[in-house]
VOKEDREN-98504 format. One line per 3 residues: number of its first residue (from 1); their letters; for each residue x, z, y of C-alpha. Coordinates in pm, whole numbers, always signed. Example, Ala and Ser with C-alpha at 12.3 -4.5 7.8 and 13.67 -1.06 7.14 Angstrom:
1) as) +1230,+780,-450; +1367,+714,-106
//
This chain:
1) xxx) +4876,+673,+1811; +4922,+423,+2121; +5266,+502,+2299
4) xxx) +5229,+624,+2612; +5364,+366,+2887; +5652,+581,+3121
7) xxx) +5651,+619,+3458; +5919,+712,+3714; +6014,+1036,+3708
10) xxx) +5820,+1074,+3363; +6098,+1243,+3202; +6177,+1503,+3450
13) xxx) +5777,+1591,+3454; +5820,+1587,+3097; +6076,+1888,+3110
16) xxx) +5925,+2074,+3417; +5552,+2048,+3181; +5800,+2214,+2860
19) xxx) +5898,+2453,+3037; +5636,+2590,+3188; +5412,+2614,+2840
22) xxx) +5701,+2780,+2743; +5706,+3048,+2996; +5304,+3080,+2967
25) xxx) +5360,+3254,+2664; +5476,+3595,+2809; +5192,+3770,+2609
28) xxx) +5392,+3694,+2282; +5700,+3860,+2469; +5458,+4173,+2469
31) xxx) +5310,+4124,+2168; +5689,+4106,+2004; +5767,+4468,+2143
34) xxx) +5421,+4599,+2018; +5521,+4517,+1670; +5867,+4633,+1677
37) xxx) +5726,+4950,+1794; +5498,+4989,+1501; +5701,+4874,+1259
40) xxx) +5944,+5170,+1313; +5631,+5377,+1334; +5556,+5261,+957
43) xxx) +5888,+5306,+835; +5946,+5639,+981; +5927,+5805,+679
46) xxx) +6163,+5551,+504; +6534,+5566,+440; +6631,+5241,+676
49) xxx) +6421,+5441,+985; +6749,+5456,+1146; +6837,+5048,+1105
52) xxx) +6483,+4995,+1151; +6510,+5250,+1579; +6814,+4994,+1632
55) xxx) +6665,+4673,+1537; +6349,+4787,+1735; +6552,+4882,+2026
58) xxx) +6734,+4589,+2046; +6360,+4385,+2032; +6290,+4611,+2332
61) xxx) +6546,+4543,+2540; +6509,+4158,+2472; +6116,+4166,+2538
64) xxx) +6220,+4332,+2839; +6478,+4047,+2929; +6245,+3761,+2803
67) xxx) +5953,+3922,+3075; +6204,+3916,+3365; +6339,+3551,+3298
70) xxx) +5945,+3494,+3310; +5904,+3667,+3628; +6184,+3495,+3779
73) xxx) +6021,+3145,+3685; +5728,+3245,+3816; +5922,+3320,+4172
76) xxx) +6131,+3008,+4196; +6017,+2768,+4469; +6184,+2450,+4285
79) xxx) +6035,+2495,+3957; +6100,+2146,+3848; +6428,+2101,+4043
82) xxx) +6572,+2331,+3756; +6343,+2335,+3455; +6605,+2200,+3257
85) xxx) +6827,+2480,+3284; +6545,+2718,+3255; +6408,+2529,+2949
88) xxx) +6781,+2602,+2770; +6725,+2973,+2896; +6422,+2965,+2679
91) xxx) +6567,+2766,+2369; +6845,+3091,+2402; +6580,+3342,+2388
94) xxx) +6384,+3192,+2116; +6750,+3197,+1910; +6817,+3577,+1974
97) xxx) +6425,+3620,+1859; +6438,+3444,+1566; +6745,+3592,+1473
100) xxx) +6610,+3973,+1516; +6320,+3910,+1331; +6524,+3747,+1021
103) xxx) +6722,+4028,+1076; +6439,+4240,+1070; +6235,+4084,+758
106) xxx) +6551,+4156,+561; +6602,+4507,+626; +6247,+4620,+596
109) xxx) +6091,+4385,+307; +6303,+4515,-7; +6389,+4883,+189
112) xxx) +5948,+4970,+207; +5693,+5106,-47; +5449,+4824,-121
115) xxx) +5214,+4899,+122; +5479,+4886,+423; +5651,+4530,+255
118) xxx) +5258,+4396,+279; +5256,+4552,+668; +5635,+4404,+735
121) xxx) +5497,+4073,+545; +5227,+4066,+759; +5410,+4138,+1101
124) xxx) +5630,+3849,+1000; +5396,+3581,+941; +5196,+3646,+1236
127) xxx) +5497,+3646,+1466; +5570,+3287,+1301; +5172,+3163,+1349
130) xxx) +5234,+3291,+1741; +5517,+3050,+1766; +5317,+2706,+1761
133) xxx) +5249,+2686,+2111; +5614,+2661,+2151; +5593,+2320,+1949
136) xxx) +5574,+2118,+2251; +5959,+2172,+2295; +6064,+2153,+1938
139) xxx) +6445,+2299,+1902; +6278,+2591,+2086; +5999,+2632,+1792
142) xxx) +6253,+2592,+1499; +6455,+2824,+1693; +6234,+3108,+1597
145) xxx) +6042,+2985,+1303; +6348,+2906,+1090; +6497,+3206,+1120
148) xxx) +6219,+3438,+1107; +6064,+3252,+774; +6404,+3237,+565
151) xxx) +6440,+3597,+687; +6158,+3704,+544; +6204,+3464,+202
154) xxx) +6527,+3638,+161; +6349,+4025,+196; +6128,+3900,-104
157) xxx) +6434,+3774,-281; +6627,+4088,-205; +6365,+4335,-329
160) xxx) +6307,+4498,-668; +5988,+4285,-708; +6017,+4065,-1030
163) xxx) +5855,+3782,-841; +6067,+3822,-532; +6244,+3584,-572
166) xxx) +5954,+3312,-656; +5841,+3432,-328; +6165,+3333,-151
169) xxx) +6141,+3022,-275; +5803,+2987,-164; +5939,+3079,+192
172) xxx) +6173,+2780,+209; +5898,+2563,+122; +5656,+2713,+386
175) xxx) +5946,+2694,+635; +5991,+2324,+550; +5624,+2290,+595
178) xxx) +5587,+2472,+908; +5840,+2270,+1075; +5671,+1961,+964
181) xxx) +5323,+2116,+1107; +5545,+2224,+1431; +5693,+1830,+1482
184) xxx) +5327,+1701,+1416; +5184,+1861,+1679; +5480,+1905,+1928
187) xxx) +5430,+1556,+1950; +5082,+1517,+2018; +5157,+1831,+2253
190) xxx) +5376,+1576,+2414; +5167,+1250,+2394; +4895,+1464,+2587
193) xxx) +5114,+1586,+2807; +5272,+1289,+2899; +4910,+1052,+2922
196) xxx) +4782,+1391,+3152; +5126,+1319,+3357; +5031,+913,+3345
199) xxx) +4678,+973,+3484; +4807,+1180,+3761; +5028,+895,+3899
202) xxx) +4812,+649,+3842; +4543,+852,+4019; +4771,+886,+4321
205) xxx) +4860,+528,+4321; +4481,+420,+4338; +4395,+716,+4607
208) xxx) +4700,+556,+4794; +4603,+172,+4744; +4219,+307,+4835
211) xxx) +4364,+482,+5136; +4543,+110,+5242; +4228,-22,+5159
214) xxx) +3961,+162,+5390; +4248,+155,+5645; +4257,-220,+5574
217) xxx) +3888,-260,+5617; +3897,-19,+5955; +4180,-287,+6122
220) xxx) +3926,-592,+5991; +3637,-405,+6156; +3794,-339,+6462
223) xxx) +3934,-676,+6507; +3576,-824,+6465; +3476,-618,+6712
226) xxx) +3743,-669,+6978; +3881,-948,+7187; +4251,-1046,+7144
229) xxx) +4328,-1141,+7445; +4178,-842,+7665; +4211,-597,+7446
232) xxx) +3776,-522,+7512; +3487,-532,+7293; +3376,-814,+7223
235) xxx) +3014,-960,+7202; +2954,-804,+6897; +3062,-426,+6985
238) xxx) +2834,-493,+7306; +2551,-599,+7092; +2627,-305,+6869
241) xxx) +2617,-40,+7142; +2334,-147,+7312; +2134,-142,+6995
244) xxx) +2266,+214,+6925; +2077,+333,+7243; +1733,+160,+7199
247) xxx) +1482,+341,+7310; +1714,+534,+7546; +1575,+504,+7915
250) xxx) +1870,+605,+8101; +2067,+347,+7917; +2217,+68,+8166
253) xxx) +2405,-257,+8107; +2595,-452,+8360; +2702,-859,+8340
256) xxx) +2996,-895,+8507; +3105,-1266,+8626; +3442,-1384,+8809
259) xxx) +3326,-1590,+9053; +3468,-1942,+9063; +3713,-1912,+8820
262) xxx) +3724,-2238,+8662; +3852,-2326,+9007; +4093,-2063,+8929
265) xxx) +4205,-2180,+8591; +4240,-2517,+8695; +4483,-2432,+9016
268) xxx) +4692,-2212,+8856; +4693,-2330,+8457; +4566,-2145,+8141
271) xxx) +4795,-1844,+8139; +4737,-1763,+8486; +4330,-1777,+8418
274) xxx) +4456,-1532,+8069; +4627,-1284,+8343; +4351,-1309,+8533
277) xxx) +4092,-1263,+8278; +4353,-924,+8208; +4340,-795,+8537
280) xxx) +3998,-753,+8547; +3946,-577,+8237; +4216,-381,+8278
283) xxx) +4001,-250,+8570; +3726,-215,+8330; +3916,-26,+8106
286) xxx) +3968,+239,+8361; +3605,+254,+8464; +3463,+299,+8156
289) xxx) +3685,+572,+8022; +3560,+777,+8326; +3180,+752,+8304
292) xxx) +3216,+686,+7890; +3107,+347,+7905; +3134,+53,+7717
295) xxx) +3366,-190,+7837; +3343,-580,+7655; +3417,-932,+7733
298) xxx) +3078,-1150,+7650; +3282,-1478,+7653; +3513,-1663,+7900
301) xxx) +3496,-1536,+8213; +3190,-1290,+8185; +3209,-953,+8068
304) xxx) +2942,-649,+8042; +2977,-287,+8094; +2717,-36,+7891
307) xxx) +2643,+255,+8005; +2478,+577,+7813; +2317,+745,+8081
310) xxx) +2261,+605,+8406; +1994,+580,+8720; +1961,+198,+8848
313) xxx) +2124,+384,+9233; +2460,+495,+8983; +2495,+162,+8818
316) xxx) +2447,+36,+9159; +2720,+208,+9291; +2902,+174,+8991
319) xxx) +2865,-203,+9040; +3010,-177,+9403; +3289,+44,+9255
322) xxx) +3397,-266,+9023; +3325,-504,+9272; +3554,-354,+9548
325) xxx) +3826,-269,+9308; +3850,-634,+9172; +3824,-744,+9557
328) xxx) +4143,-551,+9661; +4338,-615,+9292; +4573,-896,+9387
331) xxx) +4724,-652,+9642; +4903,-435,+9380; +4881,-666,+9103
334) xxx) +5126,-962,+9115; +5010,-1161,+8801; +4704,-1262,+9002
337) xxx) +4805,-1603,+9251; +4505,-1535,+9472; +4220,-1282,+9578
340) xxx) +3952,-1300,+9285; +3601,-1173,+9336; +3306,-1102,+9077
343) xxx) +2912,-1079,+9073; +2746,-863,+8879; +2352,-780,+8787
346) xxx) +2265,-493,+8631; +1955,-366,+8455; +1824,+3,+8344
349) xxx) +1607,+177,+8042; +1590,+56,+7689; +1229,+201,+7672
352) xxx) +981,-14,+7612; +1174,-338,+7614; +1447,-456,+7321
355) xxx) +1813,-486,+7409; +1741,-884,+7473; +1482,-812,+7734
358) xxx) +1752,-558,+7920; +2033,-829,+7911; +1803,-1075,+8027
361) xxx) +1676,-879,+8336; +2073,-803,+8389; +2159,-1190,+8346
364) xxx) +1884,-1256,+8579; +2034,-1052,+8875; +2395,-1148,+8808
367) xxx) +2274,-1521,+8859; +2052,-1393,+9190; +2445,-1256,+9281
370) xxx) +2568,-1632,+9223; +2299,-1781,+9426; +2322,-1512,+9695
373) xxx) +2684,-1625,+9768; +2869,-1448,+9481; +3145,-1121,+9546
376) xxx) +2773,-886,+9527; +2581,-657,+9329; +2193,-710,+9229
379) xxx) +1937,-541,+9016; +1632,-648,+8882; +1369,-809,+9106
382) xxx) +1057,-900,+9008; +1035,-1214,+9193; +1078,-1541,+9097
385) xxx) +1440,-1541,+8943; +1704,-1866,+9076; +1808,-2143,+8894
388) xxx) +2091,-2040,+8676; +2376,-2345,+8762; +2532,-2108,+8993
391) xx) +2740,-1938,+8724; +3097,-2049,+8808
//
């Protein structure tokens, strides 16, 4: 068999997973106390009935204290804080048992008729043959079995039989045996125990890595669809939420254009143009959020605005809105050197046109804006559309 590779914390798991299959064997607790009680119900008519109400007793009272330490487990909120301790409780119980059952092969083996040394016999051996689950924490198995099977090997030596004592000798070998068979597969009990205890963590680890992963793949997305410096959407998002509402005739978009800002840039250097380029989509920002729009920054100096349900007169006031607020934004905002201004076209209804056809209609009136003499808001027209150098 492959070792199993540790892991932190592997040991304490190890003794917490013990101690538990210990305790998960309460029904041989009951099963203990059945037998004791029959036992003195076989050899009631014997001369030992009185050794054989104490011994029983004294299983009774120890089935009743082996239930409660199993209760108690059951109740404890830091199982594996303490399962070493308990485990030791258990190994101690498992020495009284084995002890009271030696005791109690020897007194009823050679004191029955036949019949009731074949029923004691019995009662023995299956008590032992219960006892394998408890393999998995060995001192705790040969704790009972050792006991219990030289107890009854020394009944059979003990009693009239002529072959009693071939039969005691028997019982060392099958206790030799047994602990062999216990070792054998309190180690595989182990081995399983410990791989289960390996796939857990490992499991964890790749739900974790998987986790940093998707979360990984979420900041990736997000920056591909964002603009560093403003903070917006970027061309892509745009592209993405406009094609999210095709179809959709309420659906507006708005091209949004600081007006003469190279002259801007130029005056005042590149990280005056970068506040610049803030302040406006910080204003932006603060639309959108209100009518749940979609606020992005095309490129340079342009930006767009889309909007999920809209007439053309809202977007047209919503234009004004935007317009006005960038108008009056160098009075409370002291990263801008000058008054800035901004056209802006709009366009309405994704029915029966594609997302480039809107855009174009909206980048159609934001250049009528330009040639109109800029700081304005236009719609669509359906006259002959300007020459589009008037951008700037």
């Amino acid at each position: 068999m492959r070792p199993i590779p540790a892991i932190a914390g592997d040991h304490a798991e190890i003794v917490y997973v013990q101690t538990e299959t210990l305790f998960a064997q309460w029904i041989n607790a009951v099963a203990s106390g059945a037998t004791a009680v029959i036992m003195l119900a076989v050899y009631w008519s014997s001369d030992v009935r009185g050794a054989v109400g104490v011994w029983a007793a004294a299983i009774i009272v120890h089935v009743a204290i082996w239930l409660g330490l199993t209760f108690k487990w059951r109740r404890l909120s830091d199982q594996r804080t303490n399962a070493s301790i308990w485990r030791n409780a258990y190994l101690s119980l498992m020495v009284v048992n084995g002890l009271l059952w030696g005791s109690g092969a020897v007194l009823t083996i050679p004191n029955g008729s036949a019949d009731q040394s074949v029923f004691a016999t019995i009662m023995v051996l299956g008590a032992v043959a219960m006892t394998f689950p408890y393999s998995i924490h060995y001192p705790s198995f040969l704790a009972f079995q050792v006991p219990t099977t030289l107890g009854g090997g020394l009944g059979f030596a003990l009693s009239a039989s002529s072959t009693g004592w071939v039969i005691g000798a028997m019982s060392l070998i099958l206790c030799v045996g047994m602990g062999e068979l216990g070792r054998q597969l309190g180690g595989r009990l182990l081995a399983a125990s410990r791989l289960s205890i390996v796939n857990a963590e490992l499991a964890a680890r790749l739900t974790s890595q998987a986790d940093d992963l998707r979360e990984a793949n979420e900041q990736l997305a997000r920056l591909t669809l964002t603009d560093p410096l403003t903070s917006l959407g970027n061309r892509r998002a745009m592209m993405q939420a406009l094609r999210a509402e095709r179809g959709n005739p309420r659906c507006s978009f708005l091209s949004i254009d600081v007006d003469h800002f190279k002259s801007y840039n130029d005056s005042f250097g590149h990280a005056a143009g970068d506040d610049c380029l803030k302040a406006v989509s910080a204003i932006l920002i603060g639309i959108a959020a209100k009518v749940e729009g979609v606020a992005v920054r095309q490129g340079g100096e342009e930006f767009g605005l889309v909007l999920h349900d809209a007439t053309s007169r809202t977007v047209a006031q919503l234009g004004e809105k935007i317009r006005g607020t960038v108008e009056r934004a160098h009075l409370d905002n002291s990263m801008l050197k000058r008054p800035i201004t901004v056209s802006i076209g709009f366009a309405t209804g994704l029915d029966g046109r594609s997302v480039d056809e809107l855009m174009g209609v909206a980048d159609a009136a934001l250049y009528r804006a330009k040639h109109q003499g800029r700081n304005r808001v236009c719609g669509p027209d359906t006259g002959n559309e300007p020459a589009r150098g008037l951008r700037a």
